[in-house]
FIDO-466055 format. One record per residue (C-alpha): residue in three letters; y, z, x. Coordinates in pm, whole numbers. Layout:
FIDO-466055
PT  aa      Y      Z      X
PT Ala      Y      Z      X
...
This chain:
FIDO-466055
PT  aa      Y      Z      X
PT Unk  -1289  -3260   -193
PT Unk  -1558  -3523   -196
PT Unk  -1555  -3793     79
PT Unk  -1702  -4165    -61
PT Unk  -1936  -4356    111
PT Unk  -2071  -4723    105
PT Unk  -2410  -4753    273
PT Unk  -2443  -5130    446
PT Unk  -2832  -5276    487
PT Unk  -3019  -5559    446
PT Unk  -3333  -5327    404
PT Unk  -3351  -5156     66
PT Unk  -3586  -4902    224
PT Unk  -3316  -4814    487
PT Unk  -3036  -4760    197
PT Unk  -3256  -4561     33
PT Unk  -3384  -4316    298
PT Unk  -2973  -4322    446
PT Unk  -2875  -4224     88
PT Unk  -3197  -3952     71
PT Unk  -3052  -3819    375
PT Unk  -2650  -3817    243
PT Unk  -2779  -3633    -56
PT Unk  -2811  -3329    103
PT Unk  -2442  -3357    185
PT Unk  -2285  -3299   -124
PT Unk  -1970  -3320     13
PT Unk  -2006  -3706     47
PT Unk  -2048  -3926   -283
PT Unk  -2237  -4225   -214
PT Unk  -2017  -4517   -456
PT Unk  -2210  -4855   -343
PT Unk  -2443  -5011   -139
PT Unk  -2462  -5374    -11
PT Unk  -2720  -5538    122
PT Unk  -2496  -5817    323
PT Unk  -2191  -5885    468
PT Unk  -1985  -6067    235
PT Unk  -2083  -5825    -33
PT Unk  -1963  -5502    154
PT Unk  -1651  -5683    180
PT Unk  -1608  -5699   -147
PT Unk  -1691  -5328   -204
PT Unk  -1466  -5214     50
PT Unk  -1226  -5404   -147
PT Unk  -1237  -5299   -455
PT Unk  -1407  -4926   -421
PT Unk  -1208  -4829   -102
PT Unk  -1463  -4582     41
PT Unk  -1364  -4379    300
PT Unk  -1683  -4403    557
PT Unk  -1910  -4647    592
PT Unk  -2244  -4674    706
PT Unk  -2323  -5023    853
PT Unk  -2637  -5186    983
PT Unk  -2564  -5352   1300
PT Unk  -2851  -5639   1277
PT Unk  -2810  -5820    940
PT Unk  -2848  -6200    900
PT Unk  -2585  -6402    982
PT Unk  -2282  -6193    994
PT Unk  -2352  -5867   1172
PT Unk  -2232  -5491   1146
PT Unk  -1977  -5564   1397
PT Unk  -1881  -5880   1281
PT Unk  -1836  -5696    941
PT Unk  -1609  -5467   1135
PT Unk  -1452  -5766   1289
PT Unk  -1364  -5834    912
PT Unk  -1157  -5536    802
PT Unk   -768  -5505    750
PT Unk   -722  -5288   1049
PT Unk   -434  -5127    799
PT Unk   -682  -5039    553
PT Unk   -959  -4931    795
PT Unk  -1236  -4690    671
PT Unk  -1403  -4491    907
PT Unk  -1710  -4667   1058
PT Unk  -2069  -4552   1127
PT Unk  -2313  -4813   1271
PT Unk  -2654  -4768   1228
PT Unk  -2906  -4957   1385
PT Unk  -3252  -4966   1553
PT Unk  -3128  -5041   1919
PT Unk  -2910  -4904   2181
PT Unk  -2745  -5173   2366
PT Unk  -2457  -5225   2099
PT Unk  -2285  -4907   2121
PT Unk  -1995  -4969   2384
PT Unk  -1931  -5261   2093
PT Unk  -1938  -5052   1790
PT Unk  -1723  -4799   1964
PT Unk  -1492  -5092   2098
PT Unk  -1486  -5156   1663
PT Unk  -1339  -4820   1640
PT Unk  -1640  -4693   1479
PT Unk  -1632  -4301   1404
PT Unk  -2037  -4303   1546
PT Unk  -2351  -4477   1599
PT Unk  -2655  -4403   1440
PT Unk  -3001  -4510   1587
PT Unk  -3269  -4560   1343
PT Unk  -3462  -4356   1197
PT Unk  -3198  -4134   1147
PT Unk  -3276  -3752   1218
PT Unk  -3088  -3525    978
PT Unk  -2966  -3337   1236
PT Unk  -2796  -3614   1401
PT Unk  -2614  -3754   1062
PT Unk  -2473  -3379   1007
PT Unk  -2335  -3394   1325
PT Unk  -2157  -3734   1251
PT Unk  -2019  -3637    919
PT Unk  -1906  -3285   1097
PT Unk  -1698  -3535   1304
PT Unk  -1564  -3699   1048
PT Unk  -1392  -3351    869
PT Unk  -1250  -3290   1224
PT Unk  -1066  -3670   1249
PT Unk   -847  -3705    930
PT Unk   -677  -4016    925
PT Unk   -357  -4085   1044
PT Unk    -69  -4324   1112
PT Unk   -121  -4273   1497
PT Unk   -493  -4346   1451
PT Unk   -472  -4658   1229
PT Unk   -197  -4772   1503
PT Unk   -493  -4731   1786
PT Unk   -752  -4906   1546
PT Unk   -530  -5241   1511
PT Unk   -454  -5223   1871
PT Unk   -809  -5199   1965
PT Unk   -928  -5436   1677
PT Unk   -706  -5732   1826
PT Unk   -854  -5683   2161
PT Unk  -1193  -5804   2018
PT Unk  -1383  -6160   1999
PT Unk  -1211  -6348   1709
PT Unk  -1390  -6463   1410
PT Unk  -1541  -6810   1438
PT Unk  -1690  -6815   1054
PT Unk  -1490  -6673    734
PT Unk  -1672  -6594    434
PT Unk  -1553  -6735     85
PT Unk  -1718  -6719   -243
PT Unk  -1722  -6834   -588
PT Unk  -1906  -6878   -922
PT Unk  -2286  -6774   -787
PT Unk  -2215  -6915   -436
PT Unk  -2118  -6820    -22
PT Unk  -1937  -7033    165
PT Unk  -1923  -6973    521
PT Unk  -1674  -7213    670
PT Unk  -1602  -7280   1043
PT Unk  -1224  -7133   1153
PT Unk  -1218  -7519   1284
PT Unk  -1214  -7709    953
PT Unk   -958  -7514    811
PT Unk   -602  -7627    747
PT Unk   -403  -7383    650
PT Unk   -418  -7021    438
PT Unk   -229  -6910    122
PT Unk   -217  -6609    -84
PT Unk    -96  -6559   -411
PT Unk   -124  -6288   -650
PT Unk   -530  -6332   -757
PT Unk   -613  -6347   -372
PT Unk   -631  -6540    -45
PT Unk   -730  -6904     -4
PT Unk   -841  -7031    280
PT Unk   -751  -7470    247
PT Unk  -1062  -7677    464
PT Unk   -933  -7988    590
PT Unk  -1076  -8220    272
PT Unk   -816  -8010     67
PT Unk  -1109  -7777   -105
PT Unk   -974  -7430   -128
PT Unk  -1203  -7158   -118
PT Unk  -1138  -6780   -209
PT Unk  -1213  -6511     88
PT Unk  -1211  -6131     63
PT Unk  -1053  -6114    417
PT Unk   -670  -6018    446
PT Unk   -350  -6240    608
PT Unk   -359  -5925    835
PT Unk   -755  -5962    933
PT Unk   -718  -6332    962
PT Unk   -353  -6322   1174
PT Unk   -538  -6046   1404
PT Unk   -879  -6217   1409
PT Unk   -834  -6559   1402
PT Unk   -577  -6824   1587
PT Unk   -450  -6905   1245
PT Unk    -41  -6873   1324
PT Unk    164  -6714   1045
PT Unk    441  -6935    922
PT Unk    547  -6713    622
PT Unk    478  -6392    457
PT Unk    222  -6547    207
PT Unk    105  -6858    471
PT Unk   -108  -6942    798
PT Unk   -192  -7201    967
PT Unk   -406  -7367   1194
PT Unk   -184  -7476   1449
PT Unk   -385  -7771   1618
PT Unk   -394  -7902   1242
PT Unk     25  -7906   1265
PT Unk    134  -8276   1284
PT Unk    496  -8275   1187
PT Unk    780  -7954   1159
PT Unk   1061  -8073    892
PT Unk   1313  -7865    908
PT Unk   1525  -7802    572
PT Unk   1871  -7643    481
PT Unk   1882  -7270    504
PT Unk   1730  -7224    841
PT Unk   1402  -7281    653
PT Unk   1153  -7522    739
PT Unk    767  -7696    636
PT Unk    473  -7796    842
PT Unk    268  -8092    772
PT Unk    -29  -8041    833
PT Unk   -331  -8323    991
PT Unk   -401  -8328    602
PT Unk   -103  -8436    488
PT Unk    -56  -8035    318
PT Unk    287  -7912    321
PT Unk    320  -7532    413
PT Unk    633  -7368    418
PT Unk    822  -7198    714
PT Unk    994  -6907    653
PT Unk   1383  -6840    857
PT Unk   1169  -6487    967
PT Unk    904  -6693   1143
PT Unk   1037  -7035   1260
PT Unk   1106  -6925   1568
PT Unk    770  -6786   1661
PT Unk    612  -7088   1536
PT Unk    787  -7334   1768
PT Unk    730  -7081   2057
PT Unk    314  -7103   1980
PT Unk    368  -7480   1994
PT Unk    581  -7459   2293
PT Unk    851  -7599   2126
PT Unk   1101  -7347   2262
């Protein structure tokens, strides 16, 4: 059985030579490449590879932030590759499987992937990944995109988060709603957003006003003047983080 692979670099020249090496693994089937951040997102997403190879040093969001990225529930196993040393306590701190220094001797990269046939996933080990993913620096900038554009917004302008069923939305504070590839789970794990409900976050020094409703249900409003609901399951939680109780 064939393990896939996504190969993450902002150098063409360093995809190719990673893929020249993978090739004589036939074993592993190379399914995309990406040559940034928000686009291996996006791959991950919709390919679901089960290793990836990831520069560390990429423009503006790094290998680790990348890693930083991931739903911890739907984590594939992680390879960083880079030219220097000095991040490896990090990249092993991201869970990742190994790390790679540049140029990569063959030798080396069959070693890696014989580690990889010898650590099958399982429940116990996605358990340790979340646990050790939430231990890390949160995210500070969340990728969005749209028609032929990136948006990388601050975690401080935005309001509040909603999913529904064509993806998640993050809501900035003028009300503009941009579409992001990360997860509730990434962005409850990653980020101070607070979850209020199973499909909503939100930023909880943007929370101005908790109305509570019939039911045992409630809504925020936000600084915004955006109404997000407040499921019974979480109310209680959410006037805990605002030390309400």
């Amino acid at each position: 059985m064939s393990t896939t692979a996504l190969i993450v670099d902002d150098e063409a020249p360093a995809r190719a030579e990673l893929r020249a090496l993978l090739a004589e693994h036939p074993h592993i089937e190379v399914v995309g490449e990406a040559a940034h951040a928000v686009e291996a997102l996006q791959l991950i997403h919709r390919l679901r590879p089960q290793l990836v190879f990831v520069d560390i040093q990429m423009p503006r969001i790094s290998g680790l932030e990348l890693a930083r990225m991931l739903d911890p529930q739907q984590l594939p196993a992680l390879v960083f590759v880079t030219a220097f040393d000095q991040h490896a306590l990090e990249a092993f701190e991201a869970q990742a499987l190994d790390y790679l220094l540049k140029p990569v001797a063959p030798q080396r990269l069959a070693r890696t992937l014989a580690r990889l046939a010898q650590q099958p996933a399982t429940p116990q080990a996605t358990g340790q990944a979340l646990e050790a993913l939430s231990t890390l620096a949160p995210l500070r900038t969340l990728p969005c995109h749209g028609h032929q554009r990136i948006v990388l917004l601050p975690l401080a302008e935005v309001d509040h988060v909603h999913a529904r069923l064509s993806g998640v939305y993050l809501v900035a504070q003028d009300g503009a709603e941009h579409f992001t590839e990360l997860t509730l789970k990434t962005l409850e794990l990653r980020t101070p957003l607070l979850r209020c409900h199973r499909q909503h976050l939100v930023h909880p020094e943007r929370i101005r006003e908790i109305r509570l409703l019939e039911g045992g249900a409630a809504e925020l409003r936000t600084a915004a003047g955006h109404l997000v609901p407040v499921s019974r399951r979480y109310l209680k939680a959410v006037r805990q983080a605002l030390g309400l109780e």
